[in-house]
C-alpha positions in Angstrom: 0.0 0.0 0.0 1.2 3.9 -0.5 1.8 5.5 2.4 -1.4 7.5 2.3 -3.5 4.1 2.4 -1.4 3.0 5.3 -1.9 6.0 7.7 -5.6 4.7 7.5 -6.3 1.5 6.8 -3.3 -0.1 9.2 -4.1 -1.1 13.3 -8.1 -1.8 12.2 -10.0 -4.1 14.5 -11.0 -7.4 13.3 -14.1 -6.9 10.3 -17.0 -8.6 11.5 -20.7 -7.5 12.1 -21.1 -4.6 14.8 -17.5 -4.3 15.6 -15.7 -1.2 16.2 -13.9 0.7 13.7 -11.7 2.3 15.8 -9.7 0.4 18.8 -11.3 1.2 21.9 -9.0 2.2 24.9 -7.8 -0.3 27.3 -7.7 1.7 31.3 -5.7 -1.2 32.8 -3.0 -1.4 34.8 -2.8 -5.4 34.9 -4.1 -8.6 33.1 -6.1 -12.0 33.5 -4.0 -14.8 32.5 -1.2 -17.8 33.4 0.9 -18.8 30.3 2.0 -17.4 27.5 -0.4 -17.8 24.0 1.0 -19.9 22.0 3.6 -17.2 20.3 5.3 -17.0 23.6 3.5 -13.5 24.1 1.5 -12.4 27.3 0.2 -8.9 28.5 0.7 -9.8 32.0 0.9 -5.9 33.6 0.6 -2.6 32.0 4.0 -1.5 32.5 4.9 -4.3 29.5 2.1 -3.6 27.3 -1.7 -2.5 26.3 -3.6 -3.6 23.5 -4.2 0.1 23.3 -0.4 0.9 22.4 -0.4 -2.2 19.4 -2.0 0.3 16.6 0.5 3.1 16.7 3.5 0.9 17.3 2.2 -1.7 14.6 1.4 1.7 11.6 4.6 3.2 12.7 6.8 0.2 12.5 4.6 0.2 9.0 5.4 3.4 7.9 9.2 3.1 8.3 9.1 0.1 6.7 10.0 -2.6 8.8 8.6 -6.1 7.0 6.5 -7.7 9.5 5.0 -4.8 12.3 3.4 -7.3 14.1 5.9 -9.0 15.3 8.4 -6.4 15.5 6.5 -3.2 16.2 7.4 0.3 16.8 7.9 0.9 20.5 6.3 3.7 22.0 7.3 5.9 24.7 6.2 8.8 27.6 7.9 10.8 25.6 11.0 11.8 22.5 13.4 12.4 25.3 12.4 9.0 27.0 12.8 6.9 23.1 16.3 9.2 23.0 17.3 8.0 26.2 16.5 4.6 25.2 18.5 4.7 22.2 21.3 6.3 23.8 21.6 3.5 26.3 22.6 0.9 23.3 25.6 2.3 24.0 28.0 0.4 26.6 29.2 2.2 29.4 32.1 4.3 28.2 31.4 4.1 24.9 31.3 7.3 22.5 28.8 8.6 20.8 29.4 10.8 17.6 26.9 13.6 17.1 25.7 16.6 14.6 27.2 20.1 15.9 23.2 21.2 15.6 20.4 18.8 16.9 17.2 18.7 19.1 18.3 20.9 22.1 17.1 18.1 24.4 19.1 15.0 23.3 22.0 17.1 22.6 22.0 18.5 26.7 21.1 14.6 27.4 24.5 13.9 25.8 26.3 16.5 27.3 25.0 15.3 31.2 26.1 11.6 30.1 29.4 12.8 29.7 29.4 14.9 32.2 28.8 11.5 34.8 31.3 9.4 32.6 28.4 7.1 30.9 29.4 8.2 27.4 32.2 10.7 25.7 30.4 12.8 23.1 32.4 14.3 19.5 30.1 16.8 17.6 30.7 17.0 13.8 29.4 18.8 11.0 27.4 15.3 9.4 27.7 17.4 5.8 31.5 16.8 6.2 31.3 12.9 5.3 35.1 13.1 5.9 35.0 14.4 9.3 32.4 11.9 10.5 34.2 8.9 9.0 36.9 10.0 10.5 35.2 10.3 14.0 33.4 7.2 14.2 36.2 5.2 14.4 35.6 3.3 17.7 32.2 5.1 18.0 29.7 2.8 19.7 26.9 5.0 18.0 26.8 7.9 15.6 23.6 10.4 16.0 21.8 11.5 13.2 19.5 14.0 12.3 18.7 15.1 8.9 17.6 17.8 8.7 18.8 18.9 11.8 17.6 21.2 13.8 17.4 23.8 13.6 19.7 24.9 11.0 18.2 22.2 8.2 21.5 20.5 7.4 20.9 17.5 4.9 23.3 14.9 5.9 23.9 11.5 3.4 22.1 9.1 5.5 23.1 6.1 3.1 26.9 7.0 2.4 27.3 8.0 6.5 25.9 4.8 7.8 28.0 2.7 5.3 31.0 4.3 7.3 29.9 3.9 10.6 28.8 0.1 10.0 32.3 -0.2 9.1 33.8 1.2 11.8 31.6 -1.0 14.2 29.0 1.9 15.5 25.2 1.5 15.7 23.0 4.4 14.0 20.5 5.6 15.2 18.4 8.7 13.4 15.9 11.2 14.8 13.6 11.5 12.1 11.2 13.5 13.5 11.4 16.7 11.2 11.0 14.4 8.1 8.8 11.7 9.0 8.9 8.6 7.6 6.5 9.7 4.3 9.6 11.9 3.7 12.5 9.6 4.0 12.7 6.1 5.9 16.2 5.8 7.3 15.9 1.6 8.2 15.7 1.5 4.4 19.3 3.4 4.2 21.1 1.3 6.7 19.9 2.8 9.9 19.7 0.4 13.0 17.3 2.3 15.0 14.9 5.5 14.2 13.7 7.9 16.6 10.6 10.1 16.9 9.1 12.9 19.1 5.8 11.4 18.6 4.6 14.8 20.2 5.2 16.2 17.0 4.3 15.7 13.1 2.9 12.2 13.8 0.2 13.3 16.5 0.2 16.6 14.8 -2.4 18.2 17.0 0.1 19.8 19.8 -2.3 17.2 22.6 0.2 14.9 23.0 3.4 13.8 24.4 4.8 11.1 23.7 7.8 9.2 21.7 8.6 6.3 19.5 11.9 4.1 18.4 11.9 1.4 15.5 14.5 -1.0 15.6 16.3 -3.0 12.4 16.3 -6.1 14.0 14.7 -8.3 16.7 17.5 -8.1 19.2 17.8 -3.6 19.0 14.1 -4.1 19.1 14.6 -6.5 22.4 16.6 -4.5 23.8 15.1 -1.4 23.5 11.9 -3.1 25.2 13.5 -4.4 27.9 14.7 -1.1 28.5 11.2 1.2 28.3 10.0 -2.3 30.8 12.5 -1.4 33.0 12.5 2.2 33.1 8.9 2.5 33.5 9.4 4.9 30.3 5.8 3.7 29.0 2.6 5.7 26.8 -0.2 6.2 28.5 -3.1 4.6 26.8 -5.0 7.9 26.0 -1.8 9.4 24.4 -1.7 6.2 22.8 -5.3 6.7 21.0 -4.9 9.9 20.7 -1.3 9.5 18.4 -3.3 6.7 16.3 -6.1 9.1 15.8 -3.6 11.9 14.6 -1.8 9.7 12.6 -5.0 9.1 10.1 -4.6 12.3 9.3 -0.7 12.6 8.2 -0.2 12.2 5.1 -3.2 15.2 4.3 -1.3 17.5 7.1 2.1 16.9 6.0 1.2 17.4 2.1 -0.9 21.0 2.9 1.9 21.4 5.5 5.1 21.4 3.1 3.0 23.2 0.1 2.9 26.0 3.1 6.4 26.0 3.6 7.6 25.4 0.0 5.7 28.4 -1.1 6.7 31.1 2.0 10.3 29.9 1.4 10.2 31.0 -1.9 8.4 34.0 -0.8 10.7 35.1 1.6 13.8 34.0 -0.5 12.6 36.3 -3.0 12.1 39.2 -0.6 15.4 38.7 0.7 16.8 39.3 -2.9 15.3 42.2 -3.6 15.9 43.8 -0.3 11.6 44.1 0.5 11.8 42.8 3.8 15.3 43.1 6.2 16.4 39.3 6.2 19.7 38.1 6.5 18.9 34.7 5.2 16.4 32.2 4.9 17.2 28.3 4.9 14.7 25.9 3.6 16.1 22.2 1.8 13.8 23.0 -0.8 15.3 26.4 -2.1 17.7 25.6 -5.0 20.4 27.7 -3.0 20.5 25.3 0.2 23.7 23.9 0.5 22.3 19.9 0.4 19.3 21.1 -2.1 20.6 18.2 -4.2 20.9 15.7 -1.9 17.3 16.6 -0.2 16.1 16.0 -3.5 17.4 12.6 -3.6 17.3 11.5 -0.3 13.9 12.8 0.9 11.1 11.2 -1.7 8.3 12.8 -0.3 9.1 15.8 -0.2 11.4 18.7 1.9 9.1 18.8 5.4 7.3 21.9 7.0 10.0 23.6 9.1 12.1 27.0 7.6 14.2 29.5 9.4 14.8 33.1 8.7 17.9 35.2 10.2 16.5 39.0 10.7 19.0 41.5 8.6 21.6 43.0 11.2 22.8 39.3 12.5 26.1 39.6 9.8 27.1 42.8 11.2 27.8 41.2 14.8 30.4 43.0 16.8 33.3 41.8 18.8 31.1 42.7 22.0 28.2 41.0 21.3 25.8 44.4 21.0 24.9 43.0 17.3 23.7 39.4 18.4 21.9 41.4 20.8 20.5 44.1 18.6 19.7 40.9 15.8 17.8 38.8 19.3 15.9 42.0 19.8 15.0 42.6 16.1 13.8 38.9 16.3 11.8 38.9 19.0 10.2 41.6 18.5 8.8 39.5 14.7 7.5 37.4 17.3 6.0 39.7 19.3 4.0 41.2 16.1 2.7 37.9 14.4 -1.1 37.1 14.9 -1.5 34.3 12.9 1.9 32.5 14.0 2.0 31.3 17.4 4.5 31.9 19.3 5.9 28.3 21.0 8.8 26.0 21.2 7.1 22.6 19.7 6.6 21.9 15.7 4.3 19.6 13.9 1.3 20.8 14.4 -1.7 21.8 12.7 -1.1 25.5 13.5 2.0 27.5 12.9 4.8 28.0 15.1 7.8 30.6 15.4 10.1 31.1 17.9 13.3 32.6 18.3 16.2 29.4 18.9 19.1 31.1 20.5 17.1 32.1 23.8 17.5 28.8 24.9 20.8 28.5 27.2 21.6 25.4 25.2 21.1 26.6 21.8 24.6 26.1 20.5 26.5 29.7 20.1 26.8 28.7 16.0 23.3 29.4 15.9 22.3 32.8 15.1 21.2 34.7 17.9 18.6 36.6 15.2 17.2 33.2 13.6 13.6 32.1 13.5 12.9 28.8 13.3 8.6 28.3 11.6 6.9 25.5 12.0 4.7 25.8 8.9 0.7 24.2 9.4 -1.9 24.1 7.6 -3.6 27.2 7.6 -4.2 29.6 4.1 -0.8 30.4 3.1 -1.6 33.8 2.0 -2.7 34.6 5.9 0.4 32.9 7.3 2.3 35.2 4.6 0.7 38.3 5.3 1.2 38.5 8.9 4.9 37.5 8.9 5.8 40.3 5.9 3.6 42.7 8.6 5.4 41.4 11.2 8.9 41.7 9.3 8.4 45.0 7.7 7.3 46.2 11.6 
């Protein structure tokens, strides 16, 4: 089936005469039973599973293309940082873990506090340099991908970069959250294990939080179970029909979604040319002038996702003393301040569209620009969402 058919017709109860069409919710915390069916399989208590969680996990593990999602489904999680954390602990203690210079804000601080305790040892790379991260993964136990990342939208080589760190011995795990796996499906590059902040595009209604990992083979997936068991890390089973429910409607969000974003980058790319409205850049995979435009092209078949970022004009003429990051955080904020439409939050992936201003989080990495917006493009009328950013721009 396309993907489209699959975001609805996948994790259906049974067909037969008055049944449901939707799976109903499962409030339990424990289950009737003494052996194992005759798959080895039992519920047993709620902290290992709910009938509630096997529709997401099965359409995701779907979705990313996994052959048999029954029998090795998604996983899901309380939340992206929980599925991260999961992931991260593939890694023996000690081990290293390669990483993009610019990533989610969370796993990247979760990094640095596992090195900070001596669990892990953490190298940050540029992933467009395939040289650079060759080079680092050499006695990696995992390199960290995101692509694009966030949130400067660098389009790393998923294929060519997991070739090398298979060679050098190193898991790889990707956060695929920007793209989504009706974008680009990283299992089917190499990958061993993908990650998702469910919370976002595949919920897509900004009700949720909640995360997600899909494991290559039976024993990441066996792992990575044993590990959400243990850590109590578990969906509750509302979020859990709530995702599902979100889901259904993907494919139509993500599509009016990235027509949104496709069009306002080219927009505001043209603005930016002709001097109309005082931008310093503007960064989307699908402008021709985006460093890994090509690439995107190639490696992202569905398209070039929803999220853009925009520098406010002033950021290039930084001084020595920081009063230009300054004056280009001020000019930024102040965009924010002036949108109507745009709402002003730190999430993505939802139906409505989001801006915020990065660099105000401590974390943010100092190569971020202090003046850069990063839009979560939804699915209202593009002309709306246009108009009141130009406003908002022009002041």
């Amino acid at each position: 089936m396309h993907p489209e058919t699959l975001v609805v017709s996948v994790a259906r109860p049974a067909r037969q005469v008055d049944a449901p069409v939707n799976e109903p919710v499962h409030f339990t915390s424990t289950f009737v039973g003494w052996e194992p069916d005759a798959a080895g399989r039992r519920r047993l208590y709620g902290r290992m599973s709910n009938p509630t969680w096997d529709g997401p996990e099965q359409l995701l593990a779907a979705l990313e293309g996994v052959p048999d999602p029954a029998e090795q489904p998604a996983l899901l999680f309380s939340s992206g940082m929980a599925a991260i954390s999961a992931a991260l602990h593939l890694a023996p203690n000690g081990g290293r873990v390669v990483a993009p210079q610019h990533a989610y804000q969370g796993g990247l601080s979760l990094l640095d506090s596992l090195q900070q305790t001596g669990r892990l040892s953490v190298e940050r790379v540029d992933i467009t340099d395939p040289a650079a991260v060759t080079a680092a993964v050499a006695g990696a136990s995992i390199l960290w991908l995101e692509s694009p990342t966030n949130p400067m939208l660098e389009v790393a080589d998923l294929a060519a970069l997991t070739e090398a760190a298979h060679a050098a011995g190193a898991l790889v795990v990707v956060d695929n959250t920007f793209a989504t796996p009706l974008v680009q499906r990283p299992l089917e590059m190499g990958a061993d294990v993908v990650v998702h902040s469910v919370t976002k595009y595949l919920a897509g209604h900004s009700d949720v939080v909640m995360g997600a990992a899909v494991a290559a083979d039976a024993e990441l997936h066996r792992r990575l179970h044993a590990h959400r068991t243990l850590h109590g890390a578990i969906a509750g089973p509302m979020e859990a029909f709530l995702a599902l429910r979100g889901m259904r409607t993907l494919a139509l969000r993500l599509e009016r979604a990235q027509a949104n974003a496709a069009e306002l980058a080219r927009r505001l790319e043209a603005a930016r040319i002709e001097g109309s409205l005082p931008l310093a850049a503007v960064t989307y995979p699908g402008l021709p002038d985006h460093p890994q435009h090509e690439l995107a092209a190639a490696q992202m078949h569905g398209g070039f996702g929803a999220v853009l970022t925009l520098v406010v004009a002033g950021e290039e003429a930084a001084s020595a003393d920081g009063a230009g990051e300054e004056a280009a955080a001020a000019a930024a904020d102040a965009v924010v301040q002036r949108v109507r439409h745009w709402l002003p939050g730190t999430s993505l992936g939802g139906v409505e569209s989001l801006i915020e201003r990065r660099r105000r989080f401590e974390g943010e990495p100092a190569s971020v620009p202090a003046g850069l917006l990063r839009l979560s493009v939804g699915i209202e009328h593009v002309d709306d969402l246009w108009d009141d950013l130009a406003s908002a721009l022009r002041g």
